[in-house]
C-alpha positions in Angstrom: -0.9 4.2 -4.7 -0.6 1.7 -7.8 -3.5 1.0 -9.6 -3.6 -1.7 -11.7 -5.9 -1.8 -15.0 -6.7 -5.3 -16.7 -8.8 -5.4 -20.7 -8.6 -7.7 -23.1 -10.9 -10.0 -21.5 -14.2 -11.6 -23.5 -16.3 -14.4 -25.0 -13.9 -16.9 -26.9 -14.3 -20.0 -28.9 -12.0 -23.2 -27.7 -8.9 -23.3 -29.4 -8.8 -19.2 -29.7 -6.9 -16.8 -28.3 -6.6 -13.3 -25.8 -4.5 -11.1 -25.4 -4.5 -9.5 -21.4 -3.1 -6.1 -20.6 -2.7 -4.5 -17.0 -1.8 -0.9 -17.0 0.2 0.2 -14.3 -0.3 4.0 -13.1 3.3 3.9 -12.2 6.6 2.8 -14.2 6.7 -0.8 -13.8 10.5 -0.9 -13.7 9.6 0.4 -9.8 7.8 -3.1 -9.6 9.7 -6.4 -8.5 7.4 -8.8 -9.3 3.8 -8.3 -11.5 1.8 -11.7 -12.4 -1.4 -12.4 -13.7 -3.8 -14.8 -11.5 -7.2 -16.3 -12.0 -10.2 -17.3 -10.1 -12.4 -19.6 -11.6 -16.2 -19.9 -10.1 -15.9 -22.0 -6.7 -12.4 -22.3 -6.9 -9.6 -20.6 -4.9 -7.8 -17.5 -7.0 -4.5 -19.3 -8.5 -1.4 -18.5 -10.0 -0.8 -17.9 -13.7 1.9 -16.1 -15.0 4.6 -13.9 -13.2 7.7 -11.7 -14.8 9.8 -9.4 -12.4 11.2 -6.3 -12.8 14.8 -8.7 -15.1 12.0 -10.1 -16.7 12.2 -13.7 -15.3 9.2 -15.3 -15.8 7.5 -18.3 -14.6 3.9 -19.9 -15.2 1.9 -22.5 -13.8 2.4 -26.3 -15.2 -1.2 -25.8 -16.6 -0.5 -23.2 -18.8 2.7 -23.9 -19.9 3.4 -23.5 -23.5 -0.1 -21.5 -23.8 -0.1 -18.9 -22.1 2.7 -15.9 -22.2 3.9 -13.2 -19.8 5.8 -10.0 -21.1 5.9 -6.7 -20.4 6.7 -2.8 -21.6 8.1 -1.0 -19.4 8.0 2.1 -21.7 4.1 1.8 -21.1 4.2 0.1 -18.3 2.2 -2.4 -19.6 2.1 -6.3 -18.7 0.7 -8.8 -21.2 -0.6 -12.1 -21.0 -0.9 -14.1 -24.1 -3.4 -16.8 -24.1 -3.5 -19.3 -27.1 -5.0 -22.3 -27.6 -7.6 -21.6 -24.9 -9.6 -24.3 -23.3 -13.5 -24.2 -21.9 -11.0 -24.4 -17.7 -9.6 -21.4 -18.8 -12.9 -19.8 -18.1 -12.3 -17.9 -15.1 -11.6 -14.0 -13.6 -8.3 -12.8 -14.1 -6.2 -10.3 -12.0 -3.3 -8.4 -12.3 -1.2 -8.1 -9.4 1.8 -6.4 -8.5 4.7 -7.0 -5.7 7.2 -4.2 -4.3 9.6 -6.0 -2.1 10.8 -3.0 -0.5 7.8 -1.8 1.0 6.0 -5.4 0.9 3.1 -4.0 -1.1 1.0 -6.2 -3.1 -1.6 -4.2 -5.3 -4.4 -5.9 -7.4 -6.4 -5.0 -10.0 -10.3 -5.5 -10.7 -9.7 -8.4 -13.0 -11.4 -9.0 -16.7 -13.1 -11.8 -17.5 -12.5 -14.8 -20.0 -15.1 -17.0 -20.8 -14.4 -19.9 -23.1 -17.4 -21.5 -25.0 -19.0 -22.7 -28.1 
């Protein structure tokens, strides 16, 4: 069973920054696909940031140019880099992890950003 860890999460001021981790209780190179998603309150969970296992990313048009994927496989650790936040970024956010072979999808608990003054 994967379990998937998320920290990093907090309070914020616009215009700051975060740094997400999800810790993976198995070696991530095992894992196609990981991403980060977000649920925002009242809004449907959406997606973020995903790398896979060649480190091909991709990341919604919203975040583009703010927010950054990347991962270490010798911790098996994925990042999310979040600059220049905005008060929208305010929302859940939720590791999650694909393994094609076996069609698994695994998810973590999520940590929480809140962006405010």
């Amino acid at each position: 069973q994967v379990q998937l860890v998320e920290s990093g999460g907090g309070l914020v001021q616009p215009g700051g920054s975060l740094r997400l981790s999800c810790a993976a209780s198995v070696s991530i190179i095992s894992i196609n696909a990981m991403g980060w998603y977000r649920q925002a309150p009242g809004k449907e969970r959406e997606l973020v940031a995903a790398i896979t296992s060649l480190g091909i990313t991709n990341s919604a048009s919203s975040v583009k140019g703010r927010f950054t994927i990347s991962r270490d496989n010798a911790k098996n650790t994925v990042y999310l880099q979040i600059n220049s936040l905005k008060p929208e970024d305010t929302a859940d956010y939720y590791c999650h992890a694909y393994i094609a072979p076996i069609r698994e999808h695994h998810w973590g608990e999520g940590t929480q950003v809140t962006v405010s003054s």
